[in-house]
N, C-alpha and C positions, 0 to 999 in steps of 0.2 A: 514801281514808281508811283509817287502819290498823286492823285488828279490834278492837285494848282500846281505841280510841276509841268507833269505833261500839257498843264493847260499852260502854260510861261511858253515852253519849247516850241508847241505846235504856232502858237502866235511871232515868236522872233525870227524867224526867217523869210514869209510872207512880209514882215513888217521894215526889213533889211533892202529888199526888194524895191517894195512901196519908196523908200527912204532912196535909192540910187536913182529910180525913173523920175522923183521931181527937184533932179540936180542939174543945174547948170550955173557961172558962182561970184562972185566979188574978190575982197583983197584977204591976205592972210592973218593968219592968228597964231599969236605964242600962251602955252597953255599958263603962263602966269597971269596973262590979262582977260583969261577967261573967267567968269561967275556964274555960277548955276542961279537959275532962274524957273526952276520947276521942272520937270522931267521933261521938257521938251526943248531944246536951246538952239536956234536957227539963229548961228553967227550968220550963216553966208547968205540968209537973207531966200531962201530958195522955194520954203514952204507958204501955200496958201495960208489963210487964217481957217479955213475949215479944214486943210491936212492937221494944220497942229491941234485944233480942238480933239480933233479923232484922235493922236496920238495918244492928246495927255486923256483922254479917257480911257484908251486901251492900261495905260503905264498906270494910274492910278486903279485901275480895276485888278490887275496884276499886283503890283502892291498888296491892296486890301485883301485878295484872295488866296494869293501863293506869300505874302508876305515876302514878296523879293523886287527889287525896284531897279528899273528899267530906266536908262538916261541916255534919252536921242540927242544928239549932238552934230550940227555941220558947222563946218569951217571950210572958210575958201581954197584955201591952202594948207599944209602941213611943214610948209617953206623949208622943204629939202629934206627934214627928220624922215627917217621910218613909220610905217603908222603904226606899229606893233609898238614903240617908244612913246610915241605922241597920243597914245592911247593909253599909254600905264602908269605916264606922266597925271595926266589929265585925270583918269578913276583916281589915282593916290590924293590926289590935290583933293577932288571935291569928295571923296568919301565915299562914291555910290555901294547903296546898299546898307543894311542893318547893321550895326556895329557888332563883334564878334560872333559875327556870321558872312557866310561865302553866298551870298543872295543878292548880287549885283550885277548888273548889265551894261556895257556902255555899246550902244551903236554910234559908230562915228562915221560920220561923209566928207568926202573931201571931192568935191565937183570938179575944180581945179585942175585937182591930182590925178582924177579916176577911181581915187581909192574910196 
């Protein structure tokens, strides 16, 4: 395994984590009227402004180093869908990741939901 992978892997889990403990949430979202807004996207309103600075430096440094891109995502709800749906929804729409390449990440929170 190549280092900026291991180094992608070792950081997304920890960072799943981090991303569940500062959830608690607002109202729902349908992934048509979502828009990316840079690797860090707090629909539900839940993240500090110094969580997301950290984030998007982790997601950008990941990028730049493993060239594979990382897209935090909360929404208050997933109103009723599956997240495994609302999650393949949502990467298809916005694209994450390099084009013709499997180098993409989406973590998504649903506070809401639990999920």
């Amino acid at each position: 395994m190549s280092s900026p992978l291991r180094f992608a892997k070792s950081i997304a889990l920890p960072l799943l984590f981090f991303l569940v403990l500062c959830a608690p949430a607002a109202n729902a979202e349908q992934v048509k009227n979502l828009k990316p807004q840079g690797y860090v996207n707090d629909f539900a309103g839940v993240l500090s402004a110094q969580a997301k600075d950290k984030l998007t430096a982790l997601c950008a440094e990941v990028d730049q180093k493993a060239k594979a891109q990382i897209a935090v995502v909360t929404v208050s709800s997933l109103e009723g869908e599956p997240i495994e749906q609302f999650s393949i929804d949502l990467a298809t729409a916005w694209g994450i990741g390099p084009k013709q390449k499997d180098r993409g990440v989406l973590i998504l929170v649903a506070p809401n939901d639990r999920k």
